[in-house]
LOZAVEX-491682 format. One record per residue (C-alpha): residue number from 1; residue in three letters; x, y, z. Coordinates in steps of 0.02 Angstrom, whole numbers. Example, Ala and Ser with C-alpha at 12.3 -4.5 7.8 and 13.67 -1.06 7.14 Angstrom:
+-----+------+--------+--------+--------+
! seq ! type !      u !      v !      w !
+-----+------+--------+--------+--------+
!   1 !  ALA !    615 !   -225 !    390 !
!   2 !  SER !    684 !    -53 !    357 !
+-----+------+--------+--------+--------+
% end
This chain:
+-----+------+--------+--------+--------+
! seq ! type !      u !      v !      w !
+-----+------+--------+--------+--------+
!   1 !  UNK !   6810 !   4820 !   5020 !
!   2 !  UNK !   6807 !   4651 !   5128 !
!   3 !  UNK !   7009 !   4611 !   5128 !
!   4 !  UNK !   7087 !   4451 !   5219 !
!   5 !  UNK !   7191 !   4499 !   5368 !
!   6 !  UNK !   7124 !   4687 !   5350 !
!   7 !  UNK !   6949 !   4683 !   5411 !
!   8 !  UNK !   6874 !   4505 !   5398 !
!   9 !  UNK !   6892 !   4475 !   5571 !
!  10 !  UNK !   6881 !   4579 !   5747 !
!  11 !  UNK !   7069 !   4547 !   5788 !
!  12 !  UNK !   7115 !   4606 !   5601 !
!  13 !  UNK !   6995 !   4734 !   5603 !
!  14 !  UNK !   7062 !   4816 !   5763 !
!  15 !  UNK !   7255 !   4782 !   5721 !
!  16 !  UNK !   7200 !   4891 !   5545 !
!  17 !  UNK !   7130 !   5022 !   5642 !
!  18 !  UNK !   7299 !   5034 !   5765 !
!  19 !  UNK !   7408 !   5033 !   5623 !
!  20 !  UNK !   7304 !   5177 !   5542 !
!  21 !  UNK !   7242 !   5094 !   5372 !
!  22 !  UNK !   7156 !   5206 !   5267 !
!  23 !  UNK !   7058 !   5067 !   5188 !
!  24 !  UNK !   6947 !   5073 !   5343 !
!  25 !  UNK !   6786 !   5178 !   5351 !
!  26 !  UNK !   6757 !   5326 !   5452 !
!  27 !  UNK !   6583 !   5248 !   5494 !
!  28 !  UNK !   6669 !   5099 !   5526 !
!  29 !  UNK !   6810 !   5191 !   5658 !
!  30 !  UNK !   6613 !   5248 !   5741 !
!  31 !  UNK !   6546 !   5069 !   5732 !
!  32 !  UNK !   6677 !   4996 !   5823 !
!  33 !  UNK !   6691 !   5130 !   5940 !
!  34 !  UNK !   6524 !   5120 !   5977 !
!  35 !  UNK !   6522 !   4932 !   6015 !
!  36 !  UNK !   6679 !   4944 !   6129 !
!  37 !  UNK !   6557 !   5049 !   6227 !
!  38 !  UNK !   6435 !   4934 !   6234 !
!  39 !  UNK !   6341 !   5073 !   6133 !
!  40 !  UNK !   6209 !   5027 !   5991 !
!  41 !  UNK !   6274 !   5081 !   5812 !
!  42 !  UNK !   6140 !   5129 !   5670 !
!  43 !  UNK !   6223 !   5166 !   5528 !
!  44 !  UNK !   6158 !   5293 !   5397 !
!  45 !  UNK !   6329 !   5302 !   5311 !
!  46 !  UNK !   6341 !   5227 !   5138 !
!  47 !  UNK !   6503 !   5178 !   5167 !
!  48 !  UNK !   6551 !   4981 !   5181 !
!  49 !  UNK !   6529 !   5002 !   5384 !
!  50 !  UNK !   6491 !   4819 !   5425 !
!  51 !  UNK !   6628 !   4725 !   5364 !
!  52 !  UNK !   6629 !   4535 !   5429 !
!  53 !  UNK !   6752 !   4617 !   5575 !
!  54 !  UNK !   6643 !   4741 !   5640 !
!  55 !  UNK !   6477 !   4615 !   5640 !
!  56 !  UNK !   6612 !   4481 !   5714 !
!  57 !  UNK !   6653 !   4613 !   5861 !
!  58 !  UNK !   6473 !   4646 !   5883 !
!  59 !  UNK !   6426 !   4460 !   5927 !
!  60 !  UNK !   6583 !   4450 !   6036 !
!  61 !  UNK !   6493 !   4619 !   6130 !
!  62 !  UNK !   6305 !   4565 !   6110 !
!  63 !  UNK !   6295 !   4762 !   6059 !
!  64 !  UNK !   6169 !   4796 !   5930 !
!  65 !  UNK !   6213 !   4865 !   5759 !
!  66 !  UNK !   6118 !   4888 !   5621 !
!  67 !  UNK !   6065 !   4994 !   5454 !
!  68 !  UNK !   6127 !   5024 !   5265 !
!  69 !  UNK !   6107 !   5232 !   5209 !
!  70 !  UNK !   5953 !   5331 !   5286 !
!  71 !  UNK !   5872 !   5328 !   5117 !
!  72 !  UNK !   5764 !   5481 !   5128 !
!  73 !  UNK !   5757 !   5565 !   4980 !
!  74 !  UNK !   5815 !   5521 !   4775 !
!  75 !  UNK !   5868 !   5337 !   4837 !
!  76 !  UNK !   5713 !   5320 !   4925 !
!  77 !  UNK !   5599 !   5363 !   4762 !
!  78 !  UNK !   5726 !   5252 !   4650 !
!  79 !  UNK !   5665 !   5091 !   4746 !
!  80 !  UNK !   5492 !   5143 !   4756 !
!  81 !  UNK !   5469 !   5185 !   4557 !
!  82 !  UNK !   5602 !   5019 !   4501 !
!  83 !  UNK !   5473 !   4914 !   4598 !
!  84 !  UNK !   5312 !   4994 !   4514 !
!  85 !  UNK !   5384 !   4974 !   4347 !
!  86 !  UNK !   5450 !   4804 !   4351 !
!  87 !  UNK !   5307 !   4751 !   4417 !
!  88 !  UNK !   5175 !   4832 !   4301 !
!  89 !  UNK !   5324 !   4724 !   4182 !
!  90 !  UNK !   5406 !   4858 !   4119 !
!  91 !  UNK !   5564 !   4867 !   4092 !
!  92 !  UNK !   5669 !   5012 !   4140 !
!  93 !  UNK !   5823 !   5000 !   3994 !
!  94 !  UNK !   5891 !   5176 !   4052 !
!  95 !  UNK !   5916 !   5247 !   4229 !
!  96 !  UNK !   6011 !   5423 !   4268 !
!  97 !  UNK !   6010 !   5527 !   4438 !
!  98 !  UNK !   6069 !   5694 !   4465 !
!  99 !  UNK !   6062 !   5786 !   4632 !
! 100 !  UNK !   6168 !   5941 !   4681 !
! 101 !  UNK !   6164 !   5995 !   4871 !
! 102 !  UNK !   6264 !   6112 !   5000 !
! 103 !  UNK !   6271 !   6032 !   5150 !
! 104 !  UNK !   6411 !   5919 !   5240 !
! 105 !  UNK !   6317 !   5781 !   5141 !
! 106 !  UNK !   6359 !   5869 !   4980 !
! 107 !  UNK !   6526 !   5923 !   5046 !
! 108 !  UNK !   6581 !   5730 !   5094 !
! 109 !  UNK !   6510 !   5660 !   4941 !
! 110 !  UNK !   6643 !   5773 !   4821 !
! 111 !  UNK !   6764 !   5657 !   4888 !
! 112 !  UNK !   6790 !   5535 !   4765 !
! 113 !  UNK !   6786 !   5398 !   4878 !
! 114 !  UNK !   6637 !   5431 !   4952 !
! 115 !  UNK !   6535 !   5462 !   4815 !
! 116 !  UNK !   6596 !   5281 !   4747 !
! 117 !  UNK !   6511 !   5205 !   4919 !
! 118 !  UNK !   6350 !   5335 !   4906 !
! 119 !  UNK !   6344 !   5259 !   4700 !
! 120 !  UNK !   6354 !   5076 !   4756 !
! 121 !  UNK !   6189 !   5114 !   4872 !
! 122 !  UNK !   6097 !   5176 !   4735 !
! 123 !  UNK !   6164 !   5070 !   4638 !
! 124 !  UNK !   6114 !   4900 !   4749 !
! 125 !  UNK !   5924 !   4959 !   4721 !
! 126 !  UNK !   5924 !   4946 !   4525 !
! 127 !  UNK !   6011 !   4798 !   4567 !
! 128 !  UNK !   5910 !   4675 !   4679 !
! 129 !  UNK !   5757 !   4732 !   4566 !
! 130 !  UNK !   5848 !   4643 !   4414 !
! 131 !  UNK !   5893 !   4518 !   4528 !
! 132 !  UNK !   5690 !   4502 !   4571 !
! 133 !  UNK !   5646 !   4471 !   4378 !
! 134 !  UNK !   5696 !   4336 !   4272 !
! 135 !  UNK !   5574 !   4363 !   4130 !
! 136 !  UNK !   5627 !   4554 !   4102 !
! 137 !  UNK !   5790 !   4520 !   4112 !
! 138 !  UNK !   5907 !   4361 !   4062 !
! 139 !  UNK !   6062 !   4335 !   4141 !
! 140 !  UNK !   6193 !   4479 !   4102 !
! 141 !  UNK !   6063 !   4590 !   4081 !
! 142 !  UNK !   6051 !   4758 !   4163 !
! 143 !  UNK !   5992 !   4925 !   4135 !
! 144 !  UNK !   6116 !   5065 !   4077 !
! 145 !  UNK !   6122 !   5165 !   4263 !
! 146 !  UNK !   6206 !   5334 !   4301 !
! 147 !  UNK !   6201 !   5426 !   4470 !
! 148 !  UNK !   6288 !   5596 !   4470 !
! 149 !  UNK !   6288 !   5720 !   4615 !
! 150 !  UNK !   6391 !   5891 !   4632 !
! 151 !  UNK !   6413 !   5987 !   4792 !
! 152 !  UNK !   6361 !   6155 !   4780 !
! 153 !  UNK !   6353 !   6280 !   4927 !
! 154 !  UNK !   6218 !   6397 !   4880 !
! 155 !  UNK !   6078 !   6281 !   4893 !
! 156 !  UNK !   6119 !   6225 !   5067 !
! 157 !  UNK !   6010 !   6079 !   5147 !
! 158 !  UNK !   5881 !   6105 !   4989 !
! 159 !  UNK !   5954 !   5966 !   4893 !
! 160 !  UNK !   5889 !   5954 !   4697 !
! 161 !  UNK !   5855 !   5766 !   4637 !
! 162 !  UNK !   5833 !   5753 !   4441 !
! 163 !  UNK !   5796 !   5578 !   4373 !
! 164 !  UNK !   5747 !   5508 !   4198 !
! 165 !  UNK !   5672 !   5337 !   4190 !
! 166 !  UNK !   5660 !   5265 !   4020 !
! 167 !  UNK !   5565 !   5095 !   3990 !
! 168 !  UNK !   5544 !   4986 !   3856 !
! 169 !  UNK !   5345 !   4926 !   3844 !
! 170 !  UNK !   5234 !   4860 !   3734 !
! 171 !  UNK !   5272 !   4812 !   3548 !
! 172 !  UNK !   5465 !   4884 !   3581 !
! 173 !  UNK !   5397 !   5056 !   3620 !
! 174 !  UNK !   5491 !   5162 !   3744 !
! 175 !  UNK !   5431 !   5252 !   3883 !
! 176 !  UNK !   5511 !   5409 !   3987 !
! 177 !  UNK !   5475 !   5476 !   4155 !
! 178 !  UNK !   5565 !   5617 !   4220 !
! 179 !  UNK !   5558 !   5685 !   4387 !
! 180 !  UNK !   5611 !   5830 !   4496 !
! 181 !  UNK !   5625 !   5845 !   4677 !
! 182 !  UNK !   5678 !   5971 !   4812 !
! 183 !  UNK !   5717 !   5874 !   4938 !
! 184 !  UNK !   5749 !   5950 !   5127 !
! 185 !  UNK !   5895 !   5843 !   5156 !
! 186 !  UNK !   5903 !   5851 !   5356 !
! 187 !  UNK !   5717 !   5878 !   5388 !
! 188 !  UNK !   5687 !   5714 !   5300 !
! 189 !  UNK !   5815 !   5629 !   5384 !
! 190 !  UNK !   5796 !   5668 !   5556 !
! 191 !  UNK !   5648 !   5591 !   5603 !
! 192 !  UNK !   5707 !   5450 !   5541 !
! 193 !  UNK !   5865 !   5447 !   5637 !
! 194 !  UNK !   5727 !   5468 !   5808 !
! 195 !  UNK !   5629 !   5324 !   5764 !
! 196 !  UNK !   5777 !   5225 !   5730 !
! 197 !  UNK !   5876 !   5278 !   5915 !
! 198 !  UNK !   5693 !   5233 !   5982 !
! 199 !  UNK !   5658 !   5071 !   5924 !
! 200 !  UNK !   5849 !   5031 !   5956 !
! 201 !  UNK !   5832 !   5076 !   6139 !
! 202 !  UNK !   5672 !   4967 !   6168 !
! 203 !  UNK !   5760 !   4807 !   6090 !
! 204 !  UNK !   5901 !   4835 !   6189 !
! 205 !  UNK !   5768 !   4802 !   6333 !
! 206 !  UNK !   5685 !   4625 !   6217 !
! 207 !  UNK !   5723 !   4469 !   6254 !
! 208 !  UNK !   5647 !   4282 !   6186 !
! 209 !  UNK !   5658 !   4125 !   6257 !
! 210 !  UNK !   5580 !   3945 !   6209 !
! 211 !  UNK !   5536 !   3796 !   6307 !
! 212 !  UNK !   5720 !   3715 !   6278 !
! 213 !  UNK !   5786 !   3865 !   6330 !
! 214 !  UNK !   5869 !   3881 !   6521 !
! 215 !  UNK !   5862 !   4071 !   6512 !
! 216 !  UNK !   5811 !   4211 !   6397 !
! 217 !  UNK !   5909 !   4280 !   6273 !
! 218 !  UNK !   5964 !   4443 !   6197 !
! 219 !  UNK !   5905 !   4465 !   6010 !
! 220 !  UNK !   6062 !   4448 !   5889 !
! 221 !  UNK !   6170 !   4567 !   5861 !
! 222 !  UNK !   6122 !   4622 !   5678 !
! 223 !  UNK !   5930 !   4708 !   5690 !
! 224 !  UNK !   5874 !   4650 !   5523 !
! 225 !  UNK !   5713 !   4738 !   5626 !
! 226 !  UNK !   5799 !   4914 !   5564 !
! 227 !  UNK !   5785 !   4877 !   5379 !
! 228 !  UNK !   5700 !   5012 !   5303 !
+-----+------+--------+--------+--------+
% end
């Protein structure tokens, strides 16, 4: 969470991080890191990594940062099938996602803490597509959404994704769809993670500059160019 005199600014932020507050991210220890280097930081970490500090250090260092969760897999799917539904106008009343996976994913995400940040990125998709639609649903309104995911060894980087989508339609009827997917957790990922280190690296190198301008300049900071 954003917190006053914790991590809303770069000189709280890094007077947290010397006094050893657990409130701040892992990803976000990287971030800054990373920008004290003069390093690019993509983040694929669900966690709350760009608090106001960390984007406030990054202008200071004109280092590039950018990203919200490499969303390869069950997240990925949620956003594409919330869109198609709302906008055929239905209206998805009921959401609930369960995935089980070995990896260090699965292994960081029994912590309750991190599951909480991995369950607000899932959530923000169901979200901003309620947000989109004003005619499906008033103000207040939401659909009842669920996410669940266990850690279990055995099935290694194979992670299972189980989802049931349940929609009112036409004349109050309902409608179900329910999915399964075996996801390949790190082969899905990773080409993701070379695209984004590549078209980091060439931005690093772009510049713009308009007639008013004496000299060109650097783009900002925060690559809104990484959104995926």
């Amino acid at each position: 969470a954003v917190e006053e005199g914790l991590n809303d600014t770069s000189e709280t932020l890094l007077a947290a991080i010397g006094r050893g507050e657990e409130e701040i991210a892992p990803s976000t220890l990287f971030a800054v890191a990373s920008i004290l280097e003069g390093c690019p930081y993509i983040n694929g970490s669900p966690q709350n990594t760009f608090v106001p500090g960390v984007i406030d250090l990054a202008e200071q260092h004109n280092v590039l940062i950018g990203g919200d969760d490499f969303k390869s897999g069950q997240t990925k799917m949620k956003s594409v099938l919330v869109d198609f539904l709302v906008g055929a106008g239905l209206k998805p009343e009921s959401i609930v996602s369960y995935n089980h996976l070995g990896n260090n994913d699965g292994k960081n995400l029994s912590s309750p803490q991190q599951f909480r940040s991995k369950e607000i990125s899932k959530s923000n998709v169901v979200d901003d597509m309620v947000a989109s639609n004003d005619i499906l649903y008033k103000k207040g309104q939401h659909p009842d959404h669920v996410v669940v995911i266990k850690y279990v060894p055995f099935v290694g980087d194979s992670k299972r994704a189980m989802d049931e989508y349940t929609s009112r339609i036409f004349m109050n009827g309902l409608n179900t769809i329910v999915m399964h997917n075996t996801c390949e957790d790190s082969l899905l990922a990773s080409p993701l993670i070379l695209d984004l280190a590549i078209l980091t690296e060439f931005l690093t190198r772009v510049t713009w500059q308009t007639a008013e301008m004496s000299e060109p300049q650097s783009l900002h900071p925060v690559l809104s160019l990484l959104g995926y």
